[in-house]
N, CA, C and O atoms as a GROMACS GRO file, in nm:
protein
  568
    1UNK      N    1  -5.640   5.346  -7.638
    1UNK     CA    2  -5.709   5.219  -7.628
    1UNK      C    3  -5.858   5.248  -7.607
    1UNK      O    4  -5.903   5.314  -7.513
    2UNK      N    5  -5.913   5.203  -7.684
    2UNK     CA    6  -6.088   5.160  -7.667
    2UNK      C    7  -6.160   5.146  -7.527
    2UNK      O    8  -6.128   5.084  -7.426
    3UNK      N    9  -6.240   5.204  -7.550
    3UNK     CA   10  -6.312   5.186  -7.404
    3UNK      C   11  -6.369   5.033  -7.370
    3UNK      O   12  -6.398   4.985  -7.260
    4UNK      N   13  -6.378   4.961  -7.528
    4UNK     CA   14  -6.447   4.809  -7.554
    4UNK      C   15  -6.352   4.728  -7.525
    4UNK      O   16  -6.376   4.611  -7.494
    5UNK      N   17  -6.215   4.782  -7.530
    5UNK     CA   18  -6.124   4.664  -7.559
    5UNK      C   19  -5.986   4.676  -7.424
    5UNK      O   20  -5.880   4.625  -7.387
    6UNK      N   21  -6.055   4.750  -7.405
    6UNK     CA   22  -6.039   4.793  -7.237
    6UNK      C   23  -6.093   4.659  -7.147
    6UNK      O   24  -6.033   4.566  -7.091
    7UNK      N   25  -6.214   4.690  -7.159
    7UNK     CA   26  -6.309   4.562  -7.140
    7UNK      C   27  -6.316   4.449  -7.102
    7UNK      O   28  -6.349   4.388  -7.000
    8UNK      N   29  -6.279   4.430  -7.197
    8UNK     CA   30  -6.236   4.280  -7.256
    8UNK      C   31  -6.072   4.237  -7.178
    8UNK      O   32  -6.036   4.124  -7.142
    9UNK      N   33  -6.013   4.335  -7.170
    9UNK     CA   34  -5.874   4.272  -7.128
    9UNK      C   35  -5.932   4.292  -6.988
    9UNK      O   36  -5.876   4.206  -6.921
   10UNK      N   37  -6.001   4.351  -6.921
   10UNK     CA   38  -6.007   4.339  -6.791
   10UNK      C   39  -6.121   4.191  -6.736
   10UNK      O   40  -6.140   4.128  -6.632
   11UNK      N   41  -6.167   4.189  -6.858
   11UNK     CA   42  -6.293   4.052  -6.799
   11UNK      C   43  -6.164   3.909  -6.829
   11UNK      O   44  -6.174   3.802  -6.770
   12UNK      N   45  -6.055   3.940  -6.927
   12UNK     CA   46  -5.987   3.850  -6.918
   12UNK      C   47  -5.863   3.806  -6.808
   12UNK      O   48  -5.801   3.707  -6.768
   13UNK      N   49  -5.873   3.929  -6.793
   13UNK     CA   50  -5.758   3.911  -6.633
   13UNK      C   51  -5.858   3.853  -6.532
   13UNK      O   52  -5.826   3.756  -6.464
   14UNK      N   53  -5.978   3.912  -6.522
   14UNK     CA   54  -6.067   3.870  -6.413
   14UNK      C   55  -6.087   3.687  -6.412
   14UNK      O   56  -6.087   3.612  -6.315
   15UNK      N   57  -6.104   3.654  -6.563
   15UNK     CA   58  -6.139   3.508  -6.594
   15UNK      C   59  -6.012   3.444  -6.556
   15UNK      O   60  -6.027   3.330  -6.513
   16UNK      N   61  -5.872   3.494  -6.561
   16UNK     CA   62  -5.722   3.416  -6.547
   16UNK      C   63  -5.710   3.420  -6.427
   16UNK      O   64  -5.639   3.326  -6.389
   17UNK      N   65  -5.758   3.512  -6.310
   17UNK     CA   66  -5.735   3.533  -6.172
   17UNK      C   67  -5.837   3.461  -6.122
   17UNK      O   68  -5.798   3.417  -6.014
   18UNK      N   69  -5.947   3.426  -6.145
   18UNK     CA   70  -6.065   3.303  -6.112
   18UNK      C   71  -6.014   3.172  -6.118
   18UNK      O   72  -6.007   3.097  -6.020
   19UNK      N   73  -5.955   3.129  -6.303
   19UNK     CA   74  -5.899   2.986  -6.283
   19UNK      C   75  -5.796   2.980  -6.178
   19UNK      O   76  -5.797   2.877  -6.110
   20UNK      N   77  -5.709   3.069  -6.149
   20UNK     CA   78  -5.588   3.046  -6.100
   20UNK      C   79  -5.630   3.013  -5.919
   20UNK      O   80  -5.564   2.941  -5.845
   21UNK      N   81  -5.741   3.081  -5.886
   21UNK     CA   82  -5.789   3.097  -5.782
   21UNK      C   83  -5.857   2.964  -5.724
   21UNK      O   84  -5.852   2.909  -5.614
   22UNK      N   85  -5.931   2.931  -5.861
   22UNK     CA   86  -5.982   2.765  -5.827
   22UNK      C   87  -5.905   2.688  -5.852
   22UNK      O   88  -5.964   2.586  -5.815
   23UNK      N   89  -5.808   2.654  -5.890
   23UNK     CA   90  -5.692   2.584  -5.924
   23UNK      C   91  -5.586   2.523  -5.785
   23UNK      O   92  -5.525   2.420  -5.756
   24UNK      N   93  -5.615   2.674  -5.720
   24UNK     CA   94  -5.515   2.663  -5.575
   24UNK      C   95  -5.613   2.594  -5.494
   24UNK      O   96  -5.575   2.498  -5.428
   25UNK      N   97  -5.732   2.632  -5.490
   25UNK     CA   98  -5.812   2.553  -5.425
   25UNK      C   99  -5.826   2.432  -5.403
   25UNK      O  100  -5.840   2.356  -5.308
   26UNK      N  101  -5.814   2.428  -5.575
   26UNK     CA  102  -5.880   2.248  -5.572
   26UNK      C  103  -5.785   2.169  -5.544
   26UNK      O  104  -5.802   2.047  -5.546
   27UNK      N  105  -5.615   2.248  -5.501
   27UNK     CA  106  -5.493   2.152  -5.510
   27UNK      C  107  -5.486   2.169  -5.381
   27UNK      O  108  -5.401   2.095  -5.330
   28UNK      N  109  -5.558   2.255  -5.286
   28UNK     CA  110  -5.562   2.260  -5.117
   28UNK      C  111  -5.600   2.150  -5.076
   28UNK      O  112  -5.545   2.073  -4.997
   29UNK      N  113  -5.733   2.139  -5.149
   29UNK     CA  114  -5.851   2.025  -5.128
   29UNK      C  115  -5.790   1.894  -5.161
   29UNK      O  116  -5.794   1.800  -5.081
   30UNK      N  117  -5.739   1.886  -5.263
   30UNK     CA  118  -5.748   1.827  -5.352
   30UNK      C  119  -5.575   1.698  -5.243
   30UNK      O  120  -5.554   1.577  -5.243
   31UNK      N  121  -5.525   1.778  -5.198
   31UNK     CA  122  -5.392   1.731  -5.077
   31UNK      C  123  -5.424   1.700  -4.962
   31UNK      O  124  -5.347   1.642  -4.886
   32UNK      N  125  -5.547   1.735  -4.931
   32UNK     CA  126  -5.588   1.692  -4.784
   32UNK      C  127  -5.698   1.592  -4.841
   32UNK      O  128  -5.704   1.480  -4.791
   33UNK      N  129  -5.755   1.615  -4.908
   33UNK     CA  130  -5.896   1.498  -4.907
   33UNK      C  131  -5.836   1.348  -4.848
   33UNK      O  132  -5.740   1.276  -4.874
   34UNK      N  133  -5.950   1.342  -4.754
   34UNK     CA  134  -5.957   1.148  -4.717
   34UNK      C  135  -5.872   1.148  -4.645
   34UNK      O  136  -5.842   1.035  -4.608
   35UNK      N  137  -5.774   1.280  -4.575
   35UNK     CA  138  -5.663   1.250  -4.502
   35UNK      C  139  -5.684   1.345  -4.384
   35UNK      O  140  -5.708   1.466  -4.380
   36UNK      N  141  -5.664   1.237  -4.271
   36UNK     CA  142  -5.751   1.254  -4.132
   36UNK      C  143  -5.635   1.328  -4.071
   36UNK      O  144  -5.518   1.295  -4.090
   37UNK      N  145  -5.686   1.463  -3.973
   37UNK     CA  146  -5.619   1.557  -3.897
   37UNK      C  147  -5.472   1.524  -3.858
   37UNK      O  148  -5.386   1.612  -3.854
   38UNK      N  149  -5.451   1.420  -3.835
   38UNK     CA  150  -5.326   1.335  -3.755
   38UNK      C  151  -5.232   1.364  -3.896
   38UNK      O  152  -5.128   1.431  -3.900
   39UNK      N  153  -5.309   1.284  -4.023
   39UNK     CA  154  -5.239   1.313  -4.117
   39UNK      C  155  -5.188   1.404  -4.157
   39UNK      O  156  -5.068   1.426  -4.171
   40UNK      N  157  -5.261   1.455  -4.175
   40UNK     CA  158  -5.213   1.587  -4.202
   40UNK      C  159  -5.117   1.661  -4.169
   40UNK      O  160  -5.055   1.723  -4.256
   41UNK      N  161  -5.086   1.671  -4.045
   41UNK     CA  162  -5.029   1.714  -3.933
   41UNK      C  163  -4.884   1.612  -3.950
   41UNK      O  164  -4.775   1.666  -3.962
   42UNK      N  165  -4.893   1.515  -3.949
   42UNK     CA  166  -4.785   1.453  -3.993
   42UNK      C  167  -4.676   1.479  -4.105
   42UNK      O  168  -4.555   1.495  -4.090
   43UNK      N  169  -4.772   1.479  -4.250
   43UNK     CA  170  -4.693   1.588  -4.325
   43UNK      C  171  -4.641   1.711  -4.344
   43UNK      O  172  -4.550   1.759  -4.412
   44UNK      N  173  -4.752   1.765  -4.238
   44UNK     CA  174  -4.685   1.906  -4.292
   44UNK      C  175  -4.530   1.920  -4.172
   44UNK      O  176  -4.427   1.988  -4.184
   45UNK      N  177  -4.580   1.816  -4.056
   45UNK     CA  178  -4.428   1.827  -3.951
   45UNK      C  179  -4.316   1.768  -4.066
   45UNK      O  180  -4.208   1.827  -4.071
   46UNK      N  181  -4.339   1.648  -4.162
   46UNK     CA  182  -4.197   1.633  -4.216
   46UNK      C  183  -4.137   1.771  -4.310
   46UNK      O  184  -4.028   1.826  -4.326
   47UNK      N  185  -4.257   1.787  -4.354
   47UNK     CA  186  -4.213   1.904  -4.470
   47UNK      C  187  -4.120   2.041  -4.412
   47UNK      O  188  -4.025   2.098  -4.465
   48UNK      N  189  -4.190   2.067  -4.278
   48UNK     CA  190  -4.096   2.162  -4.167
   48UNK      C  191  -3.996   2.077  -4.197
   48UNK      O  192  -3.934   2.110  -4.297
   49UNK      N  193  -3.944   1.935  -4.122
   49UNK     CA  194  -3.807   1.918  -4.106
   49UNK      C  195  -3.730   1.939  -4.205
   49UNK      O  196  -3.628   2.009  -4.208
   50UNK      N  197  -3.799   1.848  -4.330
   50UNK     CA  198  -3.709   1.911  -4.424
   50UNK      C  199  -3.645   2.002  -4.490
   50UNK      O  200  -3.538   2.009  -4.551
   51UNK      N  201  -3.737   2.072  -4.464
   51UNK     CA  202  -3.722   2.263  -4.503
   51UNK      C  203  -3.581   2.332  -4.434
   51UNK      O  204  -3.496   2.408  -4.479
   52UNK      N  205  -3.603   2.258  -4.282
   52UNK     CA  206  -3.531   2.303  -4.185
   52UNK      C  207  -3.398   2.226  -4.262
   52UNK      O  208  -3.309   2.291  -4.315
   53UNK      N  209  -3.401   2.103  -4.259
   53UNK     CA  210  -3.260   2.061  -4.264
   53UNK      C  211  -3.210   2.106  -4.421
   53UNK      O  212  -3.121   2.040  -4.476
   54UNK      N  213  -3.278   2.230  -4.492
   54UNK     CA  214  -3.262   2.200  -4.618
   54UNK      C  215  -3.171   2.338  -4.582
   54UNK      O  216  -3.053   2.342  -4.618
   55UNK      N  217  -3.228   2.438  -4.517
   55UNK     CA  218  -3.219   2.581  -4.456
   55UNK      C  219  -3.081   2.546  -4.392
   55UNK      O  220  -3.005   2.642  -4.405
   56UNK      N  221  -3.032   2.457  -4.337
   56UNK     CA  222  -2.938   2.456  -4.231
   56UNK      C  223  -2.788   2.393  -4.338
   56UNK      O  224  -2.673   2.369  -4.300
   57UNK      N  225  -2.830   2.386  -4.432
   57UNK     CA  226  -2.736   2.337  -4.548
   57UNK      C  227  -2.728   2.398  -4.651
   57UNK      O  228  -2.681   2.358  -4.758
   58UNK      N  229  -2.777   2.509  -4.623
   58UNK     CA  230  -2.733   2.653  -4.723
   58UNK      C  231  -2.652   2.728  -4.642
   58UNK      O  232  -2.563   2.802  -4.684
   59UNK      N  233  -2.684   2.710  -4.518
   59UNK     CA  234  -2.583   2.808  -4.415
   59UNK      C  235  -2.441   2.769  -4.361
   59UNK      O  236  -2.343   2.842  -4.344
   60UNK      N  237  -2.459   2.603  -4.334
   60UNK     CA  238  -2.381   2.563  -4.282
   60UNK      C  239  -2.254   2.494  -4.404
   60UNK      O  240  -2.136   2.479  -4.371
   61UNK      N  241  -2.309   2.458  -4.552
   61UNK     CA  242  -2.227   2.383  -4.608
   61UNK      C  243  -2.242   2.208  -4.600
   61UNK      O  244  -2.177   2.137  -4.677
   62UNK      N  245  -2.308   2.165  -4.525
   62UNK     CA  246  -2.351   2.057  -4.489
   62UNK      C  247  -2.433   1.996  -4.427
   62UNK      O  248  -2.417   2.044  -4.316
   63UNK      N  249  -2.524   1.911  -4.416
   63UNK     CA  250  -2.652   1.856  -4.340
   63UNK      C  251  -2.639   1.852  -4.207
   63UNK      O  252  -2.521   1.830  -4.180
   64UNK      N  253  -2.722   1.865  -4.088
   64UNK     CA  254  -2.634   1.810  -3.924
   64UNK      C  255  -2.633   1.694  -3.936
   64UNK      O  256  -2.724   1.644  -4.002
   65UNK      N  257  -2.533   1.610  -3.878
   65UNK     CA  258  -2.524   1.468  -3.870
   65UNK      C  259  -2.518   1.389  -3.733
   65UNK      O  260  -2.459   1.440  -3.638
   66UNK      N  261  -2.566   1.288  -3.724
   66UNK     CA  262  -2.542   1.262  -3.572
   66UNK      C  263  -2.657   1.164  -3.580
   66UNK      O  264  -2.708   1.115  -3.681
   67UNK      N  265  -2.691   1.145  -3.436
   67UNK     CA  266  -2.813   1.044  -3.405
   67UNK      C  267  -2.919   1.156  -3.415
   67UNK      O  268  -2.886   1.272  -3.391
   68UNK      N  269  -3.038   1.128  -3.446
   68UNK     CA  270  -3.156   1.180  -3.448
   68UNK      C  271  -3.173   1.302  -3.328
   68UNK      O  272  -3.204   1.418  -3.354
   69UNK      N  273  -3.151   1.260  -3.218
   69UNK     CA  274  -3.190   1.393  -3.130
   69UNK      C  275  -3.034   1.472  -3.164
   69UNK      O  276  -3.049   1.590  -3.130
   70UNK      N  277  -2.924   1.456  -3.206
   70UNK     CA  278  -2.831   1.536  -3.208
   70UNK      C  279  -2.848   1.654  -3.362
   70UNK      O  280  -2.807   1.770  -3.374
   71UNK      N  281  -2.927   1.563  -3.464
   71UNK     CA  282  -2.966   1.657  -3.597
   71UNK      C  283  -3.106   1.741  -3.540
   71UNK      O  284  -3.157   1.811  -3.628
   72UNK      N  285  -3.150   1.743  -3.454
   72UNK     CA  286  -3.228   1.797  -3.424
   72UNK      C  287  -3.239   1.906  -3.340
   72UNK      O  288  -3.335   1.983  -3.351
   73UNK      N  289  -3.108   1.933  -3.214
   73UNK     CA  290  -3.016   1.980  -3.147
   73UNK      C  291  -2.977   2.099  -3.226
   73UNK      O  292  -3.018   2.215  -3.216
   74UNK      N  293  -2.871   2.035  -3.325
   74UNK     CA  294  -2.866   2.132  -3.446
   74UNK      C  295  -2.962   2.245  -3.499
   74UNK      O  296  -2.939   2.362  -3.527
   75UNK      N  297  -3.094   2.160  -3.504
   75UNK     CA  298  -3.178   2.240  -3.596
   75UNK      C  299  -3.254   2.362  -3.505
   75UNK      O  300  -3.298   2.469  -3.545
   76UNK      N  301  -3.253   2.324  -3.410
   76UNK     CA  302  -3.271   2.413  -3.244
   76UNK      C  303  -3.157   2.561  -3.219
   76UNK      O  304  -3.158   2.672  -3.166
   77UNK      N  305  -3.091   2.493  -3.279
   77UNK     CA  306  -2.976   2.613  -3.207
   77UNK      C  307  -2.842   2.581  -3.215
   77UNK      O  308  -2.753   2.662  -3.241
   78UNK      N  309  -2.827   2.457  -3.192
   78UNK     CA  310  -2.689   2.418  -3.154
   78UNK      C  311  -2.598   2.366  -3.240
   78UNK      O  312  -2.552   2.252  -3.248
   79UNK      N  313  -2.571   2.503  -3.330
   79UNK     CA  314  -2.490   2.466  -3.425
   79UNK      C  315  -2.363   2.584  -3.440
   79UNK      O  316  -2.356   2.684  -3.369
   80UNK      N  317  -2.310   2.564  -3.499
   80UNK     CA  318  -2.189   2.681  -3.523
   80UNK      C  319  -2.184   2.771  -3.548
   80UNK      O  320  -2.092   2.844  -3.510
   81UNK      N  321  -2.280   2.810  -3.625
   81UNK     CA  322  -2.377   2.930  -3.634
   81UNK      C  323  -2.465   3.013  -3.542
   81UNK      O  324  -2.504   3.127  -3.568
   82UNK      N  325  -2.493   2.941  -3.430
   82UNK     CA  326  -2.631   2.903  -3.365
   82UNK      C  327  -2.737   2.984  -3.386
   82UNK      O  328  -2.796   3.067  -3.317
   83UNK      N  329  -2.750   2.935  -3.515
   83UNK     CA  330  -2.902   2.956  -3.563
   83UNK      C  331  -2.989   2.886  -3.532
   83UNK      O  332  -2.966   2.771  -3.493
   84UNK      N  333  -3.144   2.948  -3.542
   84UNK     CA  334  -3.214   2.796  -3.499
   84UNK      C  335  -3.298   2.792  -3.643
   84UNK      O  336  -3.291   2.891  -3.716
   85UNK      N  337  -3.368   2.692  -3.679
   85UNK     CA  338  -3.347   2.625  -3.811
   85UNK      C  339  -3.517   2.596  -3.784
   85UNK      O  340  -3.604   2.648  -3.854
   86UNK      N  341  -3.540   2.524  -3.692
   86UNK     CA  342  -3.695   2.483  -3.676
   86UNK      C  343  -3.692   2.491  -3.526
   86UNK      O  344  -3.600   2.491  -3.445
   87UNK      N  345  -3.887   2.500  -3.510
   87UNK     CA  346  -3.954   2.535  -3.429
   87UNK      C  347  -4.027   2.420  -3.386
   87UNK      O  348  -4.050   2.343  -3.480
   88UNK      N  349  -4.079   2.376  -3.259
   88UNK     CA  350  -4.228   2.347  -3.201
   88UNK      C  351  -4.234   2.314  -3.093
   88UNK      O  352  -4.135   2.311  -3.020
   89UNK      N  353  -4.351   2.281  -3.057
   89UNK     CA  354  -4.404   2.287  -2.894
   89UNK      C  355  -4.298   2.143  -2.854
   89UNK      O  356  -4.237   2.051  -2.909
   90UNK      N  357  -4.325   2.193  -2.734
   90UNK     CA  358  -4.203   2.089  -2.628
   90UNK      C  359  -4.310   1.912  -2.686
   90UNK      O  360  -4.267   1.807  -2.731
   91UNK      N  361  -4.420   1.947  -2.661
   91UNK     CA  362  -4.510   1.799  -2.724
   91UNK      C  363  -4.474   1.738  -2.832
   91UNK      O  364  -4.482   1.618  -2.857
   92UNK      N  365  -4.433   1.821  -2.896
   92UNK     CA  366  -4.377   1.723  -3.047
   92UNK      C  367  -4.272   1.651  -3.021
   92UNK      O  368  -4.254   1.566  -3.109
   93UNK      N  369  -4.181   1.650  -2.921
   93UNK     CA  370  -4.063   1.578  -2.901
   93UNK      C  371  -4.048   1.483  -2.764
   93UNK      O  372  -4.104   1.496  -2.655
   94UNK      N  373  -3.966   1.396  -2.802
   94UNK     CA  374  -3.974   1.284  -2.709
   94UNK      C  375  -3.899   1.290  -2.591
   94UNK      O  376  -3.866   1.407  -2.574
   95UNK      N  377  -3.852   1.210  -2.491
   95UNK     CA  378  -3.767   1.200  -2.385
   95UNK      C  379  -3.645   1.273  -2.455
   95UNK      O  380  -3.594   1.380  -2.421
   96UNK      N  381  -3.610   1.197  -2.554
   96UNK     CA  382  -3.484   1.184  -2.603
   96UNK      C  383  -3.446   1.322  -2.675
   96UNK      O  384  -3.328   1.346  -2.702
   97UNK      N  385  -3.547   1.412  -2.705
   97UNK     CA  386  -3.562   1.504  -2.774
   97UNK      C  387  -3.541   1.493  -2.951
   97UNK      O  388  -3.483   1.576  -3.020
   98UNK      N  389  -3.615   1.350  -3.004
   98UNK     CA  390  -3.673   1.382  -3.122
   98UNK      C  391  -3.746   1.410  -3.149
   98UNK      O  392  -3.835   1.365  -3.078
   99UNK      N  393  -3.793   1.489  -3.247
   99UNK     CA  394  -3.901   1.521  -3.331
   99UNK      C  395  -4.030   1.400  -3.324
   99UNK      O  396  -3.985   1.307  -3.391
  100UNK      N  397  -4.120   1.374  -3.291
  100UNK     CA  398  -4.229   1.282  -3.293
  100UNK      C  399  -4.358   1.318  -3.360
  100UNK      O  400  -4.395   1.436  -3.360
  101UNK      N  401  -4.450   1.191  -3.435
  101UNK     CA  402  -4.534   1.247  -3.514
  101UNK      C  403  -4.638   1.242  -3.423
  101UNK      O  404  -4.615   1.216  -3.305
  102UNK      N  405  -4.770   1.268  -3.471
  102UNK     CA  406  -4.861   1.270  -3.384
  102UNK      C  407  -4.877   1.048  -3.337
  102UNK      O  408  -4.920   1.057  -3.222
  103UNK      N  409  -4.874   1.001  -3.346
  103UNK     CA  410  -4.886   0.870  -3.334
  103UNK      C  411  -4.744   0.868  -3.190
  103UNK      O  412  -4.737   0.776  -3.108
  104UNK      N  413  -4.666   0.964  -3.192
  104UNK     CA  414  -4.594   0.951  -3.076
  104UNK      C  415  -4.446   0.885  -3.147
  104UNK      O  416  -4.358   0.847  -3.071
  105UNK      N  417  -4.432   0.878  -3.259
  105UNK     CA  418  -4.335   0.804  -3.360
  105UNK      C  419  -4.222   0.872  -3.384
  105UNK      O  420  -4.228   0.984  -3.436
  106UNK      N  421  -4.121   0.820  -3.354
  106UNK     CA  422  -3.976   0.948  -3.415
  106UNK      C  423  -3.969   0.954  -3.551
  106UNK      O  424  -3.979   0.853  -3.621
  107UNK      N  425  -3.951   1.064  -3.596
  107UNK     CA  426  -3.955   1.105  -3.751
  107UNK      C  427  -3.824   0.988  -3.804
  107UNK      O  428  -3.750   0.927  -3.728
  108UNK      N  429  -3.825   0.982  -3.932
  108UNK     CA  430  -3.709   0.941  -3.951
  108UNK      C  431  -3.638   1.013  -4.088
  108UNK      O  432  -3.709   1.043  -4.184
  109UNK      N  433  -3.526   1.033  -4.089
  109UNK     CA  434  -3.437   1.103  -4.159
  109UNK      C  435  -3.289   1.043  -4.233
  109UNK      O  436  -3.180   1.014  -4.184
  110UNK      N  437  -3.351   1.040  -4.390
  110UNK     CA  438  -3.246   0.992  -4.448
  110UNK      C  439  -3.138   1.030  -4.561
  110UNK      O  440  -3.154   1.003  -4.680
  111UNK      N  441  -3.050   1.081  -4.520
  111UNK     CA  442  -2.927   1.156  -4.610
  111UNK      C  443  -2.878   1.034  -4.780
  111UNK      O  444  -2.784   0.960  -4.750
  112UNK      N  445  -2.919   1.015  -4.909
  112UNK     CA  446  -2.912   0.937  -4.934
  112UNK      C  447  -2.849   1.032  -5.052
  112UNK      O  448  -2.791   1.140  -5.040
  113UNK      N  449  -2.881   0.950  -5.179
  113UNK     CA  450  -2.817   0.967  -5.304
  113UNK      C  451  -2.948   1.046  -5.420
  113UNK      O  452  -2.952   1.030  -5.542
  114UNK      N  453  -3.053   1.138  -5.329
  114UNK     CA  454  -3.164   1.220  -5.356
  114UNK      C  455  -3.119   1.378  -5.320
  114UNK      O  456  -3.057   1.428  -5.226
  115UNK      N  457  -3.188   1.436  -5.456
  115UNK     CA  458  -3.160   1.608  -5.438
  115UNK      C  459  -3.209   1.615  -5.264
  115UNK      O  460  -3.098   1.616  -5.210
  116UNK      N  461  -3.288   1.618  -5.179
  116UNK     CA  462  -3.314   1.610  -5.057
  116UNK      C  463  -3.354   1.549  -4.925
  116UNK      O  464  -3.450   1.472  -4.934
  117UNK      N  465  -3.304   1.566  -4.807
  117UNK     CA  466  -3.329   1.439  -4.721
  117UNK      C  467  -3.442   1.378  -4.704
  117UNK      O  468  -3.524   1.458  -4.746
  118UNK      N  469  -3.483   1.308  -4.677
  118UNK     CA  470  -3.631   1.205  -4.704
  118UNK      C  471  -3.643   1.220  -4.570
  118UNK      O  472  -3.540   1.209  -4.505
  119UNK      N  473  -3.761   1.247  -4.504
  119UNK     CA  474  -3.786   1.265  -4.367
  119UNK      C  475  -3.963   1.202  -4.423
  119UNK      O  476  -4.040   1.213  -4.518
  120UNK      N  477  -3.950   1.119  -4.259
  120UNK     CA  478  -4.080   1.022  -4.322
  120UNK      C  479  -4.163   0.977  -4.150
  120UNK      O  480  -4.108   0.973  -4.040
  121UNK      N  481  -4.297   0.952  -4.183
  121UNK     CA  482  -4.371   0.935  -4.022
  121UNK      C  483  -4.365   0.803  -4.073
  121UNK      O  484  -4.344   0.751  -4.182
  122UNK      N  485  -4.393   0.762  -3.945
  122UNK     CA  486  -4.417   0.568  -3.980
  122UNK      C  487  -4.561   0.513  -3.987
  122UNK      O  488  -4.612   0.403  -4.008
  123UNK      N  489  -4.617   0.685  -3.951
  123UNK     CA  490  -4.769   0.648  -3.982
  123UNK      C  491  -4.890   0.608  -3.860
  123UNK      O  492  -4.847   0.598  -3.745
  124UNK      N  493  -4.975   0.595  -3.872
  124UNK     CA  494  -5.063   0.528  -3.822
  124UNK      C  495  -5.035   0.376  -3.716
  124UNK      O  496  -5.079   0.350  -3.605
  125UNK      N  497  -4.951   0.305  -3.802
  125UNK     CA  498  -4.933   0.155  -3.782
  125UNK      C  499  -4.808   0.127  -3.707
  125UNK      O  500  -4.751   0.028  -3.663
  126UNK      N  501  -4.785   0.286  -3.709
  126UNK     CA  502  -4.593   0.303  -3.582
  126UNK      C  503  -4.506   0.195  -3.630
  126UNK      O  504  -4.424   0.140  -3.556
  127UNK      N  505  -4.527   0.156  -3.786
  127UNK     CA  506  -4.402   0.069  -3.819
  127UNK      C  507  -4.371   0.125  -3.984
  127UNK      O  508  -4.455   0.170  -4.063
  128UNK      N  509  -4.222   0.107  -4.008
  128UNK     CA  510  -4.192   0.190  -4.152
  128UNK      C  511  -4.193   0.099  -4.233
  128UNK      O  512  -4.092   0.031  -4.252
  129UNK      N  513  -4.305   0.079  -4.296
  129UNK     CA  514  -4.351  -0.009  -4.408
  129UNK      C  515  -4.240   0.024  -4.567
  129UNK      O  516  -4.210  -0.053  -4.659
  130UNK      N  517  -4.209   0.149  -4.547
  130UNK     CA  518  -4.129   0.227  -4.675
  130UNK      C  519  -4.206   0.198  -4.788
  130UNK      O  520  -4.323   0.198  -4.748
  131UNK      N  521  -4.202   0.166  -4.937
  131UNK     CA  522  -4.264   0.171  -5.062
  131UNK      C  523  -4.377  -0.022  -5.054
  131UNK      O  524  -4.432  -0.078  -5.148
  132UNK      N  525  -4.373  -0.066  -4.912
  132UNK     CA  526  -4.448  -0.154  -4.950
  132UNK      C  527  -4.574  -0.155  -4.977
  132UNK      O  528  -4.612  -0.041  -4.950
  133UNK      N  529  -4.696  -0.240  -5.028
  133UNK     CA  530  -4.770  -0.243  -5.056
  133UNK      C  531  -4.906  -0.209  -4.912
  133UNK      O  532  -4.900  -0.279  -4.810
  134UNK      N  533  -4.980  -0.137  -4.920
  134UNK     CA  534  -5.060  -0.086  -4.841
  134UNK      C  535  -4.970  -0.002  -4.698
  134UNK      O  536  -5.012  -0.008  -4.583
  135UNK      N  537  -4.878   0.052  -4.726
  135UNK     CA  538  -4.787   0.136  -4.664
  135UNK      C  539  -4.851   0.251  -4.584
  135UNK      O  540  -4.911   0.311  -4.673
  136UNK      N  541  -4.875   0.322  -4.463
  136UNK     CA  542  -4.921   0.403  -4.433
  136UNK      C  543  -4.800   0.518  -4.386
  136UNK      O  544  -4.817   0.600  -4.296
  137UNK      N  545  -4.713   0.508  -4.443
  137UNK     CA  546  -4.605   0.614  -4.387
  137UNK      C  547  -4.606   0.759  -4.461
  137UNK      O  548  -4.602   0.771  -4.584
  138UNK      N  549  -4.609   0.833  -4.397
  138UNK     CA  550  -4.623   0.942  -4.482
  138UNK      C  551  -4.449   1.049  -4.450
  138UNK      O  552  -4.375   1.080  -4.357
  139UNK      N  553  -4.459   1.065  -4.575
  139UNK     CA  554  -4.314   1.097  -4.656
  139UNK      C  555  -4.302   1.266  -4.695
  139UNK      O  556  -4.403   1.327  -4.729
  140UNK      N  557  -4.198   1.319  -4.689
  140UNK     CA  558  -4.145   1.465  -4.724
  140UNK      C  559  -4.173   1.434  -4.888
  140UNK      O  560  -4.257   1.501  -4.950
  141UNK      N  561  -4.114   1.353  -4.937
  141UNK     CA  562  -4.087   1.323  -5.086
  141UNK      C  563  -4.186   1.327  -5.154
  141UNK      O  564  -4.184   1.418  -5.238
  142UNK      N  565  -4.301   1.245  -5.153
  142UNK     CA  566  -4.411   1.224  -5.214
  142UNK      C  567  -4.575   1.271  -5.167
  142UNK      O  568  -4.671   1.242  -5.239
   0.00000   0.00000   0.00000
């Protein structure tokens, strides 16, 4: 191979590893823009749960089921396995020991007729607006 055409394939890897580089960027940016710390933080806690309850249904054969602090129990440890599934500070969770968003809100978690469980904050406005119009809930799904 050519010392020229050598070159060239290396300025072209360099140019494919640049787009790819600004690409991740701009989709970093591009997911947080306009969306305030709380937010943020909100999604990325559903995206944990879901992960978790997604993790705990490759192992177990089935989702945990129960009332909210008991699928959560589960995801802690207390399962048949006793694996623990997800993590966080004692602050994220309530009396009751659910999961809470930053607004102080219990996550909510729904086993439905979707490839995965829908775990959702109620947002800002601490009420679950779901797909209505000016909705502030922020969702695993979308």
């Amino acid at each position: 191979m050519s010392a020229r055409l050598m070159r060239i394939m290396l300025a072209a890897v360099a140019v494919i590893t640049f787009v790819i580089v600004v690409a991740a960027v701009m989709d970093i940016i591009g997911g947080t823009a306009g969306r305030s710390r709380a937010e943020v933080e909100a999604k990325n806690r559903a995206l944990w749960f879901a992960t978790a309850l997604e993790s705990y249904k490759i192992d177990c054969d089935e989702y945990p089921h129960g009332a909210p602090s008991e699928i959560m129990r589960s995801l802690l440890g207390n399962n048949p396995r006793k694996m623990i599934y997800f993590e966080a500070p004692a602050k994220d969770f309530n009396e009751k020991g659910e999961l809470i968003d930053p607004w102080q809100t219990p996550y909510r978690v729904e086993f439905g007729d979707f490839p995965r469980p829908h775990v959702s904050s109620a947002g800002r406005n601490k009420v679950f607006d779901g797909d209505a119009a000016g909705s502030d809930d922020i969702c695993s799904w979308r």
